[in-house]
C-alpha positions in Angstrom: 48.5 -3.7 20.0 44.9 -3.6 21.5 44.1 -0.7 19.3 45.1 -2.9 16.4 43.2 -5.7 17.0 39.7 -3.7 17.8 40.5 -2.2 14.2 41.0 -5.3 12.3 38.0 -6.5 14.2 35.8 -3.2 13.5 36.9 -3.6 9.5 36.0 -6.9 9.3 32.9 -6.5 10.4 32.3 -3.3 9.1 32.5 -5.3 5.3 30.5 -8.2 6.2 27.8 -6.0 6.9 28.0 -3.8 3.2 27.8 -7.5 1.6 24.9 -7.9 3.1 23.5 -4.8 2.5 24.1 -4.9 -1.4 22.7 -8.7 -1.2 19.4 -7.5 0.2 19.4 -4.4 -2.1 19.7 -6.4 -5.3 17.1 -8.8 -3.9 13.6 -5.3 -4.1 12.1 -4.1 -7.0 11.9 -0.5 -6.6 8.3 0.5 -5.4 6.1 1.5 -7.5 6.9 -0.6 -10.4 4.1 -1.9 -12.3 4.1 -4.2 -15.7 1.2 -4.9 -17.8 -0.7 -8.6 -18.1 -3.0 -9.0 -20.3 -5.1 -11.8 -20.9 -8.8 -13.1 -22.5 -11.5 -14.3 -20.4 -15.3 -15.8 -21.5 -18.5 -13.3 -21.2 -18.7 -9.7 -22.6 -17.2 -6.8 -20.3 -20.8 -5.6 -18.6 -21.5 -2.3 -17.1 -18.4 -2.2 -14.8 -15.7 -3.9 -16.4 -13.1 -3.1 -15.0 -14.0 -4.9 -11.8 -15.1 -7.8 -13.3 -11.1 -7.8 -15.3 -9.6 -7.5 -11.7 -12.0 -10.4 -10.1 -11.3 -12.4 -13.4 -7.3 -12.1 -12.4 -7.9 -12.7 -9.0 -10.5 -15.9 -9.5 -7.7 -16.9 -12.2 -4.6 -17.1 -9.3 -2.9 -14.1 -10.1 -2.1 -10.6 -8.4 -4.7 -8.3 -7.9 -4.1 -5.9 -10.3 -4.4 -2.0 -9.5 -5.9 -1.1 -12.6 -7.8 -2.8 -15.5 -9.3 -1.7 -18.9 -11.8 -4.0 -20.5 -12.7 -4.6 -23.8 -15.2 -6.7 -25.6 -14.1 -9.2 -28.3 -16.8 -11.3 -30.1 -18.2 -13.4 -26.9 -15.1 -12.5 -24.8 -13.3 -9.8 -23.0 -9.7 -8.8 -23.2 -8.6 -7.0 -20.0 -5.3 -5.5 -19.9 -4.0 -5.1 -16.1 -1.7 -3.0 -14.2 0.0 -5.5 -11.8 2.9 -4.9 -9.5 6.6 -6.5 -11.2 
């Protein structure tokens, strides 16, 4: 009867635990993951600008982005980011 019981006890627990597990799991992006953003900003692109993309993202409130390509258009620059999903 006592073997019984630790059972039931051990199975219950036992499936409380893989729900969590599968709740957490569904909750992660895998790593590595990245999507692009783009977006248009004032002022040409400059000597460096890939940097001045990535402070432009970060001055605008988003993630810093891990890459950035830059490209002039008219009096503005269009920088297309790398930013984690």
């Amino acid at each position: 009867m006592r073997s019984a019981t630790v059972f039931m006890v051990c199975c219950i627990l036992m499936s409380f635990i893989l729900i969590n597990v599968r709740d957490v799991e569904a909750g992660f992006t895998p790593m590595g993951s990245l999507c692009d953003e783009k977006d248009i900003f004032i002022g040409r692109c400059g000597h460096d600008g890939s940097e001045r993309c990535i402070n432009d993202f970060v001055k605008k409130g988003a993630i810093t982005p891990y890459s950035c390509e830059c490209n002039n258009f008219r009096k503005k620059h269009i920088c297309r980011c790398q930013i984690p999903c």
